[in-house]
Backbone as a chain_set.jsonl record, in Angstrom:
{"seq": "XXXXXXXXXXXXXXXXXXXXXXXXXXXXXXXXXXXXXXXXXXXXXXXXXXXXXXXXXXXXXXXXXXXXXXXXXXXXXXXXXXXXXXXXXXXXXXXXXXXXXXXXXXXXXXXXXXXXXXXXXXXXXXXXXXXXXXXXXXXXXXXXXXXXXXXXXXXXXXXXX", "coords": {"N": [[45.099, 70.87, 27.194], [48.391, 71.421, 27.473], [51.185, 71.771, 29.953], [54.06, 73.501, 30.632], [57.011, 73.09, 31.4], [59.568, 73.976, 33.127], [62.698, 73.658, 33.582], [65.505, 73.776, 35.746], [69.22, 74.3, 36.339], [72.456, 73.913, 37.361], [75.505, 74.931, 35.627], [78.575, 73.813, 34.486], [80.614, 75.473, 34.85], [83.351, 77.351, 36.264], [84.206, 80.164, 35.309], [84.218, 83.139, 35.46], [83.426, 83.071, 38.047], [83.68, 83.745, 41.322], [85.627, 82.242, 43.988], [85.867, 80.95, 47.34], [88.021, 78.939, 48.942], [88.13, 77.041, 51.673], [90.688, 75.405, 53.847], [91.42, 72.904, 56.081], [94.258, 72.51, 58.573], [94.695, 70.352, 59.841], [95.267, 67.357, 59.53], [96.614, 67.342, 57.513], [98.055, 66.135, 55.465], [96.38, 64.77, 54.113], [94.599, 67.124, 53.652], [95.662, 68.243, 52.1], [95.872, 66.899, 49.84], [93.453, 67.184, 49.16], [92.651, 70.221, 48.529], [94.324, 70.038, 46.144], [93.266, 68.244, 44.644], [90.464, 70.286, 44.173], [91.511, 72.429, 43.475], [92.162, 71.594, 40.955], [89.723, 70.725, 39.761], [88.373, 73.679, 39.267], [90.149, 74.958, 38.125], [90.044, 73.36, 35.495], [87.26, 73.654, 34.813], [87.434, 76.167, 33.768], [88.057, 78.123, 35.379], [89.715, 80.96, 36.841], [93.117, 81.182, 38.402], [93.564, 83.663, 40.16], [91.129, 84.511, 40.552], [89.699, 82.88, 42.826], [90.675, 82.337, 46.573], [92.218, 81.145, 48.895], [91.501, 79.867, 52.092], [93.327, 79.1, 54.881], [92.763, 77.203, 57.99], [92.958, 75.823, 61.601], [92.045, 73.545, 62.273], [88.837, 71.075, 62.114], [86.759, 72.409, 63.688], [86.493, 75.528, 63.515], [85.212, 75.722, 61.028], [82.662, 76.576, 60.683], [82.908, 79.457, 61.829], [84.402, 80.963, 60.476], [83.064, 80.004, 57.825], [80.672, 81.445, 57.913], [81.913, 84.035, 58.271], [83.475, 84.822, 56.036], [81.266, 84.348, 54.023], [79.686, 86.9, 54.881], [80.904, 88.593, 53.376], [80.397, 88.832, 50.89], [81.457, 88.786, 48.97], [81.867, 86.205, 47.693], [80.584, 83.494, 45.315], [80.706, 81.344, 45.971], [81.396, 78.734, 48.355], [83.741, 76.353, 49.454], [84.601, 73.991, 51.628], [87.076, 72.046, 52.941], [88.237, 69.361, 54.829], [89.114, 66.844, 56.99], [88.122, 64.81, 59.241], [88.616, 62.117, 61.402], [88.177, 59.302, 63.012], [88.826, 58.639, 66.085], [89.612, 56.737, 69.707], [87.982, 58.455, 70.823], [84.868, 60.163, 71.959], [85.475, 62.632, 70.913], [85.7, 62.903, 67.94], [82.864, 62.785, 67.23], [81.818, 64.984, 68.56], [83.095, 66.925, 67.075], [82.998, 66.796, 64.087], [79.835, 66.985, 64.09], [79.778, 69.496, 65.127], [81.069, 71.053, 62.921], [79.816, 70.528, 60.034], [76.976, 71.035, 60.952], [77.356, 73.787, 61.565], [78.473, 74.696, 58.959], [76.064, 74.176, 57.158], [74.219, 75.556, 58.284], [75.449, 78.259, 58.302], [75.4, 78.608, 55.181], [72.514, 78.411, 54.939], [71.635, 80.705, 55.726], [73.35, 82.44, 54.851], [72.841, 82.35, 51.649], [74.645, 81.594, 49.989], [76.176, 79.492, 48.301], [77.656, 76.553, 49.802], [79.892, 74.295, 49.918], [80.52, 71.124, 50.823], [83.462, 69.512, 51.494], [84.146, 67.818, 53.521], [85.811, 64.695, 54.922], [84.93, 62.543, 56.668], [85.751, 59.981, 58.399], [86.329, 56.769, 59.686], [88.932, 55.5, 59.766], [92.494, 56.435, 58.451], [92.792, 54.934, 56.534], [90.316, 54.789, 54.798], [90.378, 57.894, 54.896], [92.534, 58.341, 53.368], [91.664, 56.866, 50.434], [89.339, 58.44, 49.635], [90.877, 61.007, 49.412], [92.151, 60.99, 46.747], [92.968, 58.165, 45.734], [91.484, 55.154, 45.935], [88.594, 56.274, 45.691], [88.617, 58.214, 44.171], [88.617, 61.834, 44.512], [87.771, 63.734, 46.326], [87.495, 66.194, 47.031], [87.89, 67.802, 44.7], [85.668, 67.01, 43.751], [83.585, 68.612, 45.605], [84.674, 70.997, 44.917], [83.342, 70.692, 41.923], [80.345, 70.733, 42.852], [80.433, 73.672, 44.147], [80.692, 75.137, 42.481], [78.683, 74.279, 40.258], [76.35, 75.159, 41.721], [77.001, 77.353, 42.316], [76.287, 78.755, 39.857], [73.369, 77.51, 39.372], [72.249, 79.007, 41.447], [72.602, 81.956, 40.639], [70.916, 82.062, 37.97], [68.703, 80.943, 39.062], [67.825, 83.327, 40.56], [68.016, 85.362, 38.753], [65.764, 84.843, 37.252], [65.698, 83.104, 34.874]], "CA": [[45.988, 71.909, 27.647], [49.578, 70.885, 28.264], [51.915, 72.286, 31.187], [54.858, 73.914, 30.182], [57.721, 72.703, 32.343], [61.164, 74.581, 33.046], [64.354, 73.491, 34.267], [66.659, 75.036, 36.316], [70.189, 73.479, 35.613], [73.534, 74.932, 37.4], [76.521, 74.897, 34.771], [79.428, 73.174, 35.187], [81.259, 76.409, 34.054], [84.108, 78.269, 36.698], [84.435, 80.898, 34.218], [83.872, 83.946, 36.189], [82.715, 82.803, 39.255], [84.756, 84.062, 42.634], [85.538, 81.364, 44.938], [86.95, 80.377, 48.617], [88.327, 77.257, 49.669], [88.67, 76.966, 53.467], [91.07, 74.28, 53.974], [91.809, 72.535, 57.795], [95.444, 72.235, 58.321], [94.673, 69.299, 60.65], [95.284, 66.255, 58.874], [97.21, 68.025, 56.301], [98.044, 64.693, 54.687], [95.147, 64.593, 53.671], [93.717, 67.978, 52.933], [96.535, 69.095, 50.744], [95.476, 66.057, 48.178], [91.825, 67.415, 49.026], [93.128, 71.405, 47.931], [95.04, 69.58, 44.701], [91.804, 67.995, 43.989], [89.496, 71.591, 44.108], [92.014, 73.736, 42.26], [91.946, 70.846, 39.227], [88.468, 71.045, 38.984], [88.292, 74.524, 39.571], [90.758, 74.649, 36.865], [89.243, 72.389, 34.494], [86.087, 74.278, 34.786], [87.403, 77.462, 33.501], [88.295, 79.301, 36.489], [91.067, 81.618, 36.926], [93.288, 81.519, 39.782], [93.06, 85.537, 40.776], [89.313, 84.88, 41.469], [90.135, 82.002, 44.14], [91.012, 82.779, 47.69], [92.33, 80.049, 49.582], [91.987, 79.7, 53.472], [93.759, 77.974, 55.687], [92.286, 77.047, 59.267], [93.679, 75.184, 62.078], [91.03, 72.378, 62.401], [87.052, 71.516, 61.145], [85.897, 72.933, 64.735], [86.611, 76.892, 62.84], [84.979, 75.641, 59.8], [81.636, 77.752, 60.561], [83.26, 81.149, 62.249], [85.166, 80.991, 58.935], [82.528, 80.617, 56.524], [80.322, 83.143, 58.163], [82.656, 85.343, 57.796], [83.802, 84.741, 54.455], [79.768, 84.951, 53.241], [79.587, 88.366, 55.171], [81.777, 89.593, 53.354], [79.274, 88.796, 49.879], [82.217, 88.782, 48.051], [82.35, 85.068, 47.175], [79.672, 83.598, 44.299], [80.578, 79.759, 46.248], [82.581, 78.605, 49.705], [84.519, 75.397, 49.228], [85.249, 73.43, 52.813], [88.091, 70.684, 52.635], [88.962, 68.959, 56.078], [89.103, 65.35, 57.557], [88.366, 64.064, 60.886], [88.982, 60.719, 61.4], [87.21, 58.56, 64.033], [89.748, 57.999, 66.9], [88.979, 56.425, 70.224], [87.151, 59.51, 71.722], [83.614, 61.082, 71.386], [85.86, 63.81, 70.375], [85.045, 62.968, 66.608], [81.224, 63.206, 67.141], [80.913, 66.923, 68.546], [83.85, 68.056, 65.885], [82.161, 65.995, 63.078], [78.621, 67.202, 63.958], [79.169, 70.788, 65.033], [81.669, 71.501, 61.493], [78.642, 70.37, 59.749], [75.958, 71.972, 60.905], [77.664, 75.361, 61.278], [78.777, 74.969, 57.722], [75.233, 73.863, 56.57], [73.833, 77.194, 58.728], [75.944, 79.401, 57.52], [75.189, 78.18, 53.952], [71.255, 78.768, 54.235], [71.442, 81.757, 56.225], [74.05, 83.818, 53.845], [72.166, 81.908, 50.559], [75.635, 81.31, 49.367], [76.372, 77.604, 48.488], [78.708, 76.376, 50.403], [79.813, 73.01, 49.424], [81.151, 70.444, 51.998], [84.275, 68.738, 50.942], [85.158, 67.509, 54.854], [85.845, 63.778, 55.404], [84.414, 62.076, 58.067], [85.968, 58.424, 57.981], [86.747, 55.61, 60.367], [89.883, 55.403, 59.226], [93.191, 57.216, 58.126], [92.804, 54.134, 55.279], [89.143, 55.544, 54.319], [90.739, 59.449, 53.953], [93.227, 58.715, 52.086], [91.179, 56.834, 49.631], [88.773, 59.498, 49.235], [91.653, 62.058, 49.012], [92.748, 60.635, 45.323], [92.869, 57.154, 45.809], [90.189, 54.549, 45.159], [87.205, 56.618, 45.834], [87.992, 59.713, 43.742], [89.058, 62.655, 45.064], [86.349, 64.499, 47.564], [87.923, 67.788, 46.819], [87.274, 67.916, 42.987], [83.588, 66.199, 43.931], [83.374, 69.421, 46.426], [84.605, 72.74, 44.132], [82.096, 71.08, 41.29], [79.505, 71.123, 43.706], [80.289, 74.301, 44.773], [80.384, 75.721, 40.918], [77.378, 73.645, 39.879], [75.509, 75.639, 42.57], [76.586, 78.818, 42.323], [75.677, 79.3, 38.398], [71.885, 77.387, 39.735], [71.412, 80.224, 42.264], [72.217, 83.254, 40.044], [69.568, 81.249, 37.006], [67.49, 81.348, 39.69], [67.938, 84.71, 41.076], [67.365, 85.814, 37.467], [64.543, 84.111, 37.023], [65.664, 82.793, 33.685]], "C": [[47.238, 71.249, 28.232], [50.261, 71.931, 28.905], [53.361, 72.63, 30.821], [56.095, 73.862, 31.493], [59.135, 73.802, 32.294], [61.708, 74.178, 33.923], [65.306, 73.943, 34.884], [67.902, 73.767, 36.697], [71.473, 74.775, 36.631], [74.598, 74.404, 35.979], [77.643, 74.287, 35.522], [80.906, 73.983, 34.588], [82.153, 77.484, 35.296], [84.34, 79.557, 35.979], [83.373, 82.484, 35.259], [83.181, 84.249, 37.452], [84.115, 83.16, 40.9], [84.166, 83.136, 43.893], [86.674, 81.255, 46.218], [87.093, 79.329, 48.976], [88.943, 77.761, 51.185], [88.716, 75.633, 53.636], [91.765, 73.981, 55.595], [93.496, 72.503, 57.272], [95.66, 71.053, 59.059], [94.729, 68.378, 59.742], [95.999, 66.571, 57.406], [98.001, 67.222, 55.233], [97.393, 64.585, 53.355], [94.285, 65.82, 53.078], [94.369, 68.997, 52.337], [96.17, 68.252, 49.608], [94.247, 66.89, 47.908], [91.597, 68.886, 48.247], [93.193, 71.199, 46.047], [93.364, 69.361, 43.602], [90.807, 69.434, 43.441], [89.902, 72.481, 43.239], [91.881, 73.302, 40.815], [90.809, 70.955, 39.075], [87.68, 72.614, 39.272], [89.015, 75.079, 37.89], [90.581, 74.389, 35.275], [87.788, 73.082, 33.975], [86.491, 75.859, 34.384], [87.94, 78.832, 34.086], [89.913, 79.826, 36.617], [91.495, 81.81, 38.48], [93.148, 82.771, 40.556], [91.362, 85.072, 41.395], [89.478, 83.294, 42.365], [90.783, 82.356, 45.23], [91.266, 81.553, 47.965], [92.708, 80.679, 51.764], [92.156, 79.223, 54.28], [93.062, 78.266, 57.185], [92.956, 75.742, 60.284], [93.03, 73.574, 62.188], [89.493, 72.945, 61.986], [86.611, 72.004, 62.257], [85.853, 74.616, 64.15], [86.293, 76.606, 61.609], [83.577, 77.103, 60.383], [81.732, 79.127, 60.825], [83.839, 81.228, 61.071], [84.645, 81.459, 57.717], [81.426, 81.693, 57.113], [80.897, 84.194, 57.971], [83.443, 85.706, 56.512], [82.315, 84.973, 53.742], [79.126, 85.992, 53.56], [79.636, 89.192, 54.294], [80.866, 90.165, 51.942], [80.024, 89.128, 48.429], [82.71, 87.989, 46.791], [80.846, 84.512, 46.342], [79.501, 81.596, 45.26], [81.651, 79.864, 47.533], [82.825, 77.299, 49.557], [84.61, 74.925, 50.194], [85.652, 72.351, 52.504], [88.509, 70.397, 53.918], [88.649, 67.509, 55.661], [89.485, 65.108, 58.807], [88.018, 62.936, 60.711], [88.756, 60.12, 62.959], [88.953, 58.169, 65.05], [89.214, 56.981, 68.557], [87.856, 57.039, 71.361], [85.922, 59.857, 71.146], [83.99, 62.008, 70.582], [85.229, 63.833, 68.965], [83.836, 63.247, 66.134], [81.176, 64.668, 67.326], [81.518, 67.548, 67.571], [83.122, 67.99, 64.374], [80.978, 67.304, 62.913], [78.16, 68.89, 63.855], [79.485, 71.647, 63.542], [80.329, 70.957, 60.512], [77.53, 71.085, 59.36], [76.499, 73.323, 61.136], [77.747, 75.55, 59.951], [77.414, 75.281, 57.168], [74.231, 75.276, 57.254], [74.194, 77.611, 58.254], [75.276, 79.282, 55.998], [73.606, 79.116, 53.784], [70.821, 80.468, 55.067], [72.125, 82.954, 55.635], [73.037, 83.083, 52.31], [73.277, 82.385, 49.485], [76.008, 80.015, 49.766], [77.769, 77.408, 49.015], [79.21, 74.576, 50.891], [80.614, 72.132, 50.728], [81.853, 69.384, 51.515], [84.9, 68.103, 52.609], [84.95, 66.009, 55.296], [85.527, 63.486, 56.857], [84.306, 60.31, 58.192], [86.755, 58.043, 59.177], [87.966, 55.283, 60.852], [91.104, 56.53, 58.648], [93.198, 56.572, 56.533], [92.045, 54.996, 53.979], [89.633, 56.782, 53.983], [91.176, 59.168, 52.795], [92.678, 58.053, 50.779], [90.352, 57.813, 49.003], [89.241, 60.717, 49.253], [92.316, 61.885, 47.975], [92.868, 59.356, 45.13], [92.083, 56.657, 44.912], [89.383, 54.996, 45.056], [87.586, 58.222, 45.09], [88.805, 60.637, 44.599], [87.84, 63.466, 45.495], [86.688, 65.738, 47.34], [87.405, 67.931, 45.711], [86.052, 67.822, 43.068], [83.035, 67.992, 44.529], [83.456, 71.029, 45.671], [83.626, 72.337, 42.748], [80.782, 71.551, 41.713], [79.583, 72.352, 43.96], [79.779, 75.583, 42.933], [79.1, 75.523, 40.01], [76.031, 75.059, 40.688], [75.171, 76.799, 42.261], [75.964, 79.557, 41.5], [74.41, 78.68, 38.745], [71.721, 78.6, 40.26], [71.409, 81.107, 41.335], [71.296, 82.568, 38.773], [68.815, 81.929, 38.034], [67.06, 82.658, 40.457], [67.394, 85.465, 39.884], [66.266, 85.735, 37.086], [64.807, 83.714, 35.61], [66.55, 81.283, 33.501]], "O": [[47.2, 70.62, 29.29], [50.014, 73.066, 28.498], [53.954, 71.558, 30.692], [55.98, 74.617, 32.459], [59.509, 74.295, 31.23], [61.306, 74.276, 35.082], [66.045, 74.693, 34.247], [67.657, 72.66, 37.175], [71.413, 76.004, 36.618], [74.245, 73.379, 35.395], [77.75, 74.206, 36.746], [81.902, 73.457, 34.09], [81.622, 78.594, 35.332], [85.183, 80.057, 36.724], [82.176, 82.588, 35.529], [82.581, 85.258, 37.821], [85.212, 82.646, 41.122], [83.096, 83.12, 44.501], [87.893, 81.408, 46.153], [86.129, 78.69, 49.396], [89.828, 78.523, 51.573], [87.798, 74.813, 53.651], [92.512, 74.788, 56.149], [93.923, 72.482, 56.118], [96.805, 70.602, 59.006], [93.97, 68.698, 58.826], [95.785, 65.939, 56.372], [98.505, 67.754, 54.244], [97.688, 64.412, 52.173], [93.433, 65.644, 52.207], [94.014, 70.148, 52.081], [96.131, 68.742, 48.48], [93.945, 67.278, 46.779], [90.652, 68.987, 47.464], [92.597, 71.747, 45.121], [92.773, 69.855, 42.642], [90.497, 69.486, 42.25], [89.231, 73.161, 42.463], [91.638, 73.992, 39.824], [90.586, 71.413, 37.955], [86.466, 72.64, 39.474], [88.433, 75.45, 36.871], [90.889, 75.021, 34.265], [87.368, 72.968, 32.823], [85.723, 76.735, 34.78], [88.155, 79.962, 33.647], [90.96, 79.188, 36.505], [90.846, 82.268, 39.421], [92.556, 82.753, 41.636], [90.756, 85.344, 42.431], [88.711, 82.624, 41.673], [91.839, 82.877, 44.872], [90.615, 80.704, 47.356], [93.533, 81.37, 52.362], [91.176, 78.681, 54.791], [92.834, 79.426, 57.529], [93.421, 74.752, 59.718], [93.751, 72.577, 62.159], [89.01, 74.046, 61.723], [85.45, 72.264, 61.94], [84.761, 75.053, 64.514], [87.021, 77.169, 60.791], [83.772, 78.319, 60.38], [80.977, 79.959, 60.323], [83.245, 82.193, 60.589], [84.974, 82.343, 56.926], [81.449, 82.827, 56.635], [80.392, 85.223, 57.521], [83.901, 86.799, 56.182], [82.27, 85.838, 52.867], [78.128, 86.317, 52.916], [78.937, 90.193, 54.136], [80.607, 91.352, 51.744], [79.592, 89.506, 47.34], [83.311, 88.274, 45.755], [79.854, 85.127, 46.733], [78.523, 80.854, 45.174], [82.484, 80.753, 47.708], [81.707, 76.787, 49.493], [85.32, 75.891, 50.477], [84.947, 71.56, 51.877], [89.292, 71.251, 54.332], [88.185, 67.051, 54.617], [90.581, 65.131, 59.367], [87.135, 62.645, 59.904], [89.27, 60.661, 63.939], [89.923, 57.55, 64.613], [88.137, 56.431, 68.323], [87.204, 56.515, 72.264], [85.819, 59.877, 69.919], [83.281, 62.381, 69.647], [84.333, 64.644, 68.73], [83.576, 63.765, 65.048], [80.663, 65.46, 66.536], [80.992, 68.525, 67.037], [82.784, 68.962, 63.699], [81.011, 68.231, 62.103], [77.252, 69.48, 63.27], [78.75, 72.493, 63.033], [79.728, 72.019, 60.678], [77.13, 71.553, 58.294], [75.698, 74.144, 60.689], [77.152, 76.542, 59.53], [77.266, 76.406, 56.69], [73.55, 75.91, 56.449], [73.564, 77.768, 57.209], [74.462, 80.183, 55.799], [73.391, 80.045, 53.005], [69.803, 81.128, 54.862], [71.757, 84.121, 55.766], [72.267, 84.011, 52.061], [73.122, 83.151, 48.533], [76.146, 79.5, 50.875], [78.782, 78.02, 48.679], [78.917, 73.924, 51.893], [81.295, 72.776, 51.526], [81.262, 68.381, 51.116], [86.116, 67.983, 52.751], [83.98, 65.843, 56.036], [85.829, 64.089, 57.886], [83.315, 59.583, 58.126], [87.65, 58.741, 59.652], [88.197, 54.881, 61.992], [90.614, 57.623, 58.364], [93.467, 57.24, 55.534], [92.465, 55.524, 52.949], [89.468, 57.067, 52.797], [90.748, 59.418, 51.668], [93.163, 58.599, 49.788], [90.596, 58.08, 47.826], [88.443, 61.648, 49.15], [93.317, 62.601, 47.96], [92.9, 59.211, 43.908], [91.819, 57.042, 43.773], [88.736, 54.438, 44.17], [86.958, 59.235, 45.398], [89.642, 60.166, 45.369], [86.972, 63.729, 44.662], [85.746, 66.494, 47.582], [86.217, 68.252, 45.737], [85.315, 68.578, 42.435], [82.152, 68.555, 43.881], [82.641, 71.945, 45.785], [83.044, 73.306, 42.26], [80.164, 72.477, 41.188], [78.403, 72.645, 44.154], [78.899, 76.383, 42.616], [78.61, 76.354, 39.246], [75.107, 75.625, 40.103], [74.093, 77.344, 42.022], [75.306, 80.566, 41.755], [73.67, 79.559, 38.304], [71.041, 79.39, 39.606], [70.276, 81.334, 40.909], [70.331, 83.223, 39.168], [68.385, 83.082, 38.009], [65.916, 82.832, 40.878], [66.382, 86.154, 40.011], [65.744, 86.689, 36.51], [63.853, 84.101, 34.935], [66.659, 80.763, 32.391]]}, "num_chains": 1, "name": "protein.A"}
């Protein structure tokens, strides 16, 4: 008797999927490449700008009142977050770091809308800007596939098919 396995696979398909990017304006250097990045593979993937929202926020400490209230609303199929905090010589970076984070990553399993985390958390202003298009890629693009990947897994799996 063999075991009949199934797969559950998100798509890597924007193509009718309604999305929000909530982007910091803090470091805005940096998380306008990180924007550039999300809309190209947002883009690339099919997606039409009309079904994209973009929202701006002042810093990652209003990342979670944000997306709670953007996955309230049950409007959005994926939530996008793009910031960068950057290690300075204060604790400050740890509680902003840790609480943008885990609010995001709450919100996420408590609306059971994916909600992808594009928010640098580097050492360095060096480290962003590499991972804002640089050497390491662009973290934004990495962040709206992720968030597209996801959203076409959940409804599969919501379907059950």
């Amino acid at each position: 008797m063999s075991i009949q396995t199934r797969i559950f696979e998100g798509e890597l398909s924007a193509a009718g999927l309604r999305l929000a990017i909530v982007v910091s304006r803090f470091n805005s250097f940096i998380t306008d490449r990180l924007l550039s990045g999300a809309l190209d593979a947002i883009q690339r993937s099919g997606g039409e700008d009309a079904q994209v929202d973009i929202v701006r926020i002042p810093g990652a400490w209003e990342f979670p009142i944000t997306v709670r209230a953007l996955t309230a609303t049950k409007k959005y199929d994926a939530v996008i977050c793009l910031g960068a905090v950057i290690k300075g010589d204060t604790p400050h970076f740890d509680y902003v770091a840790g609480e943008a984070a885990g609010g995001i990553g709450a919100a996420a399993v408590d609306s059971g809308i994916p909600v992808a985390f594009g928010v640098l958390t580097t050492n360095t202003v060096e480290q962003a800007v590499d991972r804002a298009g640089a050497k390491a890629g662009n973290k934004g693009f990495d962040a709206a596939m992720t968030a597209i990947e996801m959203a076409n897994l959940l409804q599969k799996l919501q379907a059950g098919n």
